[in-house]
Backbone as a printed PyTorch tensor [residue, N CA C, xyz], in Angstrom:
tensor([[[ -68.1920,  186.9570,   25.1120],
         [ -69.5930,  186.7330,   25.3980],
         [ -70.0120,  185.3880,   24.8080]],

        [[ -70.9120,  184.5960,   25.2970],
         [ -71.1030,  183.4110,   24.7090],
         [ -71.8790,  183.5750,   23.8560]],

        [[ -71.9820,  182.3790,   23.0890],
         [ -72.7630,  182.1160,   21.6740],
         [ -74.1300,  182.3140,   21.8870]],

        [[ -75.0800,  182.8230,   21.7490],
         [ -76.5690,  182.4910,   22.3560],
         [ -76.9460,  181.9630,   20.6140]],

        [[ -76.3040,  181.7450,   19.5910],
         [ -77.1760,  181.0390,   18.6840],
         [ -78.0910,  180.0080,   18.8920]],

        [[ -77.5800,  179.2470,   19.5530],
         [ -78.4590,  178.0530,   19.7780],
         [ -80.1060,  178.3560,   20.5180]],

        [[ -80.5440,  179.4910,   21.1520],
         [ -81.3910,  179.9600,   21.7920],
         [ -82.3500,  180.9720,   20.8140]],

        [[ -81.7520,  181.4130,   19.9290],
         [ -82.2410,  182.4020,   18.8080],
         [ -83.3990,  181.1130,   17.7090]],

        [[ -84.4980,  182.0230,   17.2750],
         [ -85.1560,  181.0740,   16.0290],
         [ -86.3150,  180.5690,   16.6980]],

        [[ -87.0550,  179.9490,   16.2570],
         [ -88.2150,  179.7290,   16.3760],
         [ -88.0590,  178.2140,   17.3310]],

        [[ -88.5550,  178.1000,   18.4020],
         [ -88.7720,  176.9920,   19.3240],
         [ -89.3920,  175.8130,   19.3260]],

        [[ -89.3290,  175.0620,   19.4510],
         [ -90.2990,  173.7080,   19.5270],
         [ -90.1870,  173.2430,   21.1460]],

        [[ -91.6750,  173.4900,   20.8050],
         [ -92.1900,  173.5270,   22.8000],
         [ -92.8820,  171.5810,   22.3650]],

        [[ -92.4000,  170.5250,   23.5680],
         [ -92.5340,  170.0230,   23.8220],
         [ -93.7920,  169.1960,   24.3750]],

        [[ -94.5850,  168.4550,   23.3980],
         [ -96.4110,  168.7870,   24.0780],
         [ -96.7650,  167.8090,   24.9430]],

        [[ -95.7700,  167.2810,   25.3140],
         [ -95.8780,  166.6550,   26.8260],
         [ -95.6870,  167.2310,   28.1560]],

        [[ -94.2000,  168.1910,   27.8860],
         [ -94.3230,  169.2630,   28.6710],
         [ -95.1050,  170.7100,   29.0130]],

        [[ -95.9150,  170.8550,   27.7440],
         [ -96.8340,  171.6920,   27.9560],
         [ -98.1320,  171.3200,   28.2510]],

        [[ -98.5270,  169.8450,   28.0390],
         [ -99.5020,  169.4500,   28.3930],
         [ -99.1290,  169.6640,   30.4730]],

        [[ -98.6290,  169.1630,   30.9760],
         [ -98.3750,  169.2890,   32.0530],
         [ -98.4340,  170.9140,   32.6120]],

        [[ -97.8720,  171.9740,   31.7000],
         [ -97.5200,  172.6790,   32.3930],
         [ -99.1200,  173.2110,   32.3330]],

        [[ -99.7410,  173.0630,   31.7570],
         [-101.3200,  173.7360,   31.6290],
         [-102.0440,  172.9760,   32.7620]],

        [[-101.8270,  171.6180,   32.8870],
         [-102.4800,  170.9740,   33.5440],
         [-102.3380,  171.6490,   35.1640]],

        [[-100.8930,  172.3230,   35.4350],
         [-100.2940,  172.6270,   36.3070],
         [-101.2020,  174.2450,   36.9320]],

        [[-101.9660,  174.6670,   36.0170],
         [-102.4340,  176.1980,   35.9930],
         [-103.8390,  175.6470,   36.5330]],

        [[-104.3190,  174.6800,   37.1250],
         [-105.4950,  174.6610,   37.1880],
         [-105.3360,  175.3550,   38.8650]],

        [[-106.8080,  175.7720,   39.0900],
         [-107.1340,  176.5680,   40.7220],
         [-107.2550,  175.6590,   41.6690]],

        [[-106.6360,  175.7130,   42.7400],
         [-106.9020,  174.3050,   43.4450],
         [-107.8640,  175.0290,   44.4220]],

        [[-108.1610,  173.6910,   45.1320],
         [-109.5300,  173.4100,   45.7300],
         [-109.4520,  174.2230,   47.2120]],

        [[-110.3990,  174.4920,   47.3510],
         [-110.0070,  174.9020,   49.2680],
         [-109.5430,  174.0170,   49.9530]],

        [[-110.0570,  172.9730,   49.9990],
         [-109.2800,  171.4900,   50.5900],
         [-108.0040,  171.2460,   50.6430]],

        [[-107.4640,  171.2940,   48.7600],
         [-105.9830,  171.3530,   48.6130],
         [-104.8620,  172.6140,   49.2160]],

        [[-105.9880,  173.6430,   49.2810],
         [-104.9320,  174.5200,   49.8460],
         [-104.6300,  174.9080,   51.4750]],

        [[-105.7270,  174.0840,   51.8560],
         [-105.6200,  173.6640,   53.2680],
         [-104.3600,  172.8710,   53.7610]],

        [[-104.2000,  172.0420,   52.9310],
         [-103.3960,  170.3130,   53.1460],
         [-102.2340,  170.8880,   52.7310]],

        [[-101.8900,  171.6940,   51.7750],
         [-100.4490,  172.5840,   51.5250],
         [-100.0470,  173.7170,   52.7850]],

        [[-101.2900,  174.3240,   52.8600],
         [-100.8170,  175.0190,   54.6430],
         [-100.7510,  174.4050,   55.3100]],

        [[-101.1720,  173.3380,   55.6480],
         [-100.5530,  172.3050,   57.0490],
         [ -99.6590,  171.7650,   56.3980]],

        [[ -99.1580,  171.0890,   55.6230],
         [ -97.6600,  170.6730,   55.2290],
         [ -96.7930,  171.4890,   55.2400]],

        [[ -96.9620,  172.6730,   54.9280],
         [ -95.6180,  173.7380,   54.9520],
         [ -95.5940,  174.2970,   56.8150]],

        [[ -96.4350,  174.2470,   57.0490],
         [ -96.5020,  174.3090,   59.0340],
         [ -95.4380,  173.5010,   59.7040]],

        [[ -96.1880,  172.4980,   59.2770],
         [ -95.8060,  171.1040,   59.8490],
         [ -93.8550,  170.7430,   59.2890]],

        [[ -93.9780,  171.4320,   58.0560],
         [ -92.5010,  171.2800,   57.4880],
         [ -91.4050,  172.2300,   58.1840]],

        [[ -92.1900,  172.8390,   58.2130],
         [ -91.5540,  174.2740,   59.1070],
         [ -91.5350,  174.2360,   60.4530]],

        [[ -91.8360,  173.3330,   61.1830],
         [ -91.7210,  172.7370,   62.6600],
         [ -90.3530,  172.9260,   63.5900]],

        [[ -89.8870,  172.6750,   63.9800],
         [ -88.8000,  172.5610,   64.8350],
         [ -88.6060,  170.8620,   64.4220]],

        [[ -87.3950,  170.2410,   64.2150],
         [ -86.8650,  169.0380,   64.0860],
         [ -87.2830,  168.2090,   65.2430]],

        [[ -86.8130,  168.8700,   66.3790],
         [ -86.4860,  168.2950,   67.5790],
         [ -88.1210,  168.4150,   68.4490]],

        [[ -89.1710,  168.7800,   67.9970],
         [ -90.1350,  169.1810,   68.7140],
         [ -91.4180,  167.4620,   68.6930]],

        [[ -90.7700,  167.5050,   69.5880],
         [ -92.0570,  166.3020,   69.6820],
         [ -93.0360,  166.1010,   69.9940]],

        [[ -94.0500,  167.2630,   70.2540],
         [ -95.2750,  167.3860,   70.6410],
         [ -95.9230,  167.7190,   68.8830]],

        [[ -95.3030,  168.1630,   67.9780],
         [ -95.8550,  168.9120,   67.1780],
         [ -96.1310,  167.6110,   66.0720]],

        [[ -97.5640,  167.5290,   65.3250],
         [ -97.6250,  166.0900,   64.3130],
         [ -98.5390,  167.1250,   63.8250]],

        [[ -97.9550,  166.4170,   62.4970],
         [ -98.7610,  166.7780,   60.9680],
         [-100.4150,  167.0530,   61.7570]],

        [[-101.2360,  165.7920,   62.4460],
         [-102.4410,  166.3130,   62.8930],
         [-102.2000,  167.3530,   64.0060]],

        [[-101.8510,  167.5970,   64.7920],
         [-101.9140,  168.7800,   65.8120],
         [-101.8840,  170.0630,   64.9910]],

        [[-101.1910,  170.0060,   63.6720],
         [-100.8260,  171.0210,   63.0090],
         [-102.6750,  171.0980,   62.0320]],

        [[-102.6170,  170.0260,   61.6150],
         [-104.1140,  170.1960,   61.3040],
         [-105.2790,  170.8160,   62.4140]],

        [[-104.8580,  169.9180,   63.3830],
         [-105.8590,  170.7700,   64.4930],
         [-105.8250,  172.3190,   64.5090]],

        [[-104.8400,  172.7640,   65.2470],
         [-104.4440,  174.3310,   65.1150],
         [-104.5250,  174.8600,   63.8790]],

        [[-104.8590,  174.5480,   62.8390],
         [-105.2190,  175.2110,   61.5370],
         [-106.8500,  175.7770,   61.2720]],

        [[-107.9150,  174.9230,   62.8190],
         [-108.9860,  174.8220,   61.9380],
         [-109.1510,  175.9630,   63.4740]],

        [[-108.4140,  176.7180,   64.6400],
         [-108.6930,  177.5430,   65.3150],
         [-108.1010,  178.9680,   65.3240]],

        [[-107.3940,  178.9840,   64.2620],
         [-106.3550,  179.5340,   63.8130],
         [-107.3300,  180.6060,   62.8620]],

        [[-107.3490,  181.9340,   63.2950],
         [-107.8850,  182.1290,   61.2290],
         [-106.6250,  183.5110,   60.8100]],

        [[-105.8890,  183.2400,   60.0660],
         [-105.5040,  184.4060,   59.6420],
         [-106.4080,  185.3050,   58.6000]],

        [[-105.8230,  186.6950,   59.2090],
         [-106.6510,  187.7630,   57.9850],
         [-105.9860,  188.0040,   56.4770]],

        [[-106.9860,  187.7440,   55.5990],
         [-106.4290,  188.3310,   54.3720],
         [-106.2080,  189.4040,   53.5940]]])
């Protein structure tokens, strides 16, 4: 079994990296979570589809409503 000493004992958390990671917990905006559903759409596209653009994908987002 391996050594886990090195993992045992009291930690030193990094306050650059925790500054970030808090910064990271904030609620994003309706806006922002708009612009992340059309990027993951739009990412999720077909390669080969050439009718489909980041805006068309915006378009169809704002006729679109899914239920929650």
């Amino acid at each position: 079994m391996a050594d886990r000493k090195p993992f045992m004992g009291d930690l030193k958390i990094d306050k650059d990296l925790q500054g970030l990671l808090d910064a990271s917990k904030t609620p994003l905006t309706d806006e922002e979570l708009s612009e992340q559903r059309i990027s993951f759409a739009y990412g999720n596209a077909p390669a080969d589809a050439k009718t489909i653009t980041k805006e068309s994908v915006r378009r169809a987002s704002k006729h679109i409503l899914v239920n929650a």
